[in-house]
C-alpha positions as CSV (number, residue, x, y, z in Angstrom):
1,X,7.7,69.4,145.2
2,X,4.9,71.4,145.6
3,X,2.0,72.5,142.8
4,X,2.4,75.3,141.1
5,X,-1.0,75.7,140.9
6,X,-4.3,74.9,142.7
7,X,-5.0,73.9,146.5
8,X,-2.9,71.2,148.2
9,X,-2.6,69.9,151.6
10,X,-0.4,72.0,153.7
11,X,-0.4,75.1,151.0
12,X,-2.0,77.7,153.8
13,X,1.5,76.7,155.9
14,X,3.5,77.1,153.3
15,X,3.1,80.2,152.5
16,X,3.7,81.5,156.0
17,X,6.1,84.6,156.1
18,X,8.8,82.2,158.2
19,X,8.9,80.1,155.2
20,X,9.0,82.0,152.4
21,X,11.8,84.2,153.8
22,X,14.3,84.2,151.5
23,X,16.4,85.2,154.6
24,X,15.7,82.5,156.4
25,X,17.9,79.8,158.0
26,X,18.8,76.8,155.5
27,X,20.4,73.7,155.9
28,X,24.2,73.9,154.7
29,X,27.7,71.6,154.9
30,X,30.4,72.9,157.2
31,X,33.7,71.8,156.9
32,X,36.9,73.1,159.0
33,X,39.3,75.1,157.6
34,X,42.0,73.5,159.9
35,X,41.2,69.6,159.8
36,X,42.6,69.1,163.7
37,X,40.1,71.8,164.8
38,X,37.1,70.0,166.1
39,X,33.6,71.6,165.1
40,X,31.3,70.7,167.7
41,X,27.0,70.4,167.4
42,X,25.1,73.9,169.3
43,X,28.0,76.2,167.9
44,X,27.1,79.4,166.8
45,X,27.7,80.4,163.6
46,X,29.2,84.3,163.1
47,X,29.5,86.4,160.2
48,X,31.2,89.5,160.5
49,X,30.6,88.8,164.3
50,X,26.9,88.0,164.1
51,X,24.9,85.4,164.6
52,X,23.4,83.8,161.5
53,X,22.6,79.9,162.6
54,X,24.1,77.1,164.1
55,X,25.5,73.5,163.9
56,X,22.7,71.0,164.3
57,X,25.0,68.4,163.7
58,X,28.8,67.4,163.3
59,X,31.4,64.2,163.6
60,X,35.0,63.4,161.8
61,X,34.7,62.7,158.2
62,X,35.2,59.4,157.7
63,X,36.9,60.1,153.7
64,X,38.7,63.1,154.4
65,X,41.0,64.4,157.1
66,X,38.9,67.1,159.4
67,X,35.2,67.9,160.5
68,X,32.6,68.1,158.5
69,X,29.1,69.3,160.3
70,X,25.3,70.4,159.1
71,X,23.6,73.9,160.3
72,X,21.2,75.9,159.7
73,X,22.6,79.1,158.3
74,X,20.6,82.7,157.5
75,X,20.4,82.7,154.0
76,X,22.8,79.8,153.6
77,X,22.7,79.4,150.0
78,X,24.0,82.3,149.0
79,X,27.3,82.1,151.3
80,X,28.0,78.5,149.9
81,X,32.1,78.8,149.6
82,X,32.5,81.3,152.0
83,X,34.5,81.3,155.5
84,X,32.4,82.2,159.2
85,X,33.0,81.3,162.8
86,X,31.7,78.3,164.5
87,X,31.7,79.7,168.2
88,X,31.4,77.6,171.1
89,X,31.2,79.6,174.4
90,X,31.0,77.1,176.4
91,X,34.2,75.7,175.2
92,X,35.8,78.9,175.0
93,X,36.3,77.7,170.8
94,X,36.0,79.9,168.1
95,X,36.7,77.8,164.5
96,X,37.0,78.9,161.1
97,X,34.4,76.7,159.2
98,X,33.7,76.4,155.2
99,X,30.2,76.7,153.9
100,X,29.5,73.9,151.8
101,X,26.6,72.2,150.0
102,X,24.4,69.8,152.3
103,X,24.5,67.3,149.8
């Protein structure tokens, strides 16, 4: 939504190196694999056993058996489908999520 061309308000921001990242975290859907396995809000998220984001947000979906949760995920759109980790530490939890559109 921004202009392609010419000055706007807020184009010196956004073309800060943290936002034009491709790398960098995006919002994503996370849904467990196992719907009795709870996915709780300040998990880490682990691919191949490193962390890429975390769960900003989650509850029990309300039209489908399981959790469903929002995070923001290093480059997130690209691993829409695939499986990772949502580690608690705290809980001592490590859950197998889905990465899913946020829509």
């Amino acid at each position: 939504m921004l202009k392609k061309k010419g000055d706007f308000i807020g184009r010196v921001l956004a073309q800060r190196p943290g936002l034009t990242d491709p790398l960098r975290p995006r919002l994503v859907g996370l849904r467990s694999v196992d719907p009795n396995r709870q996915i709780r809000a300040g998990s880490h998220l682990l691919v191949d056993g490193q962390d890429q984001g975390w769960i900003s947000s989650a509850t029990q979906s309300v039209v489908d058996p399981g959790w469903i949760g929002l995070g923001l995920l290093r480059d997130g759109e690209a691993r829409i489908g695939s499986r990772i980790i949502a580690a608690n530490p705290l809980m001592g939890e490590e859950v197998p999520v889905t990465v899913t559109s946020p829509h």
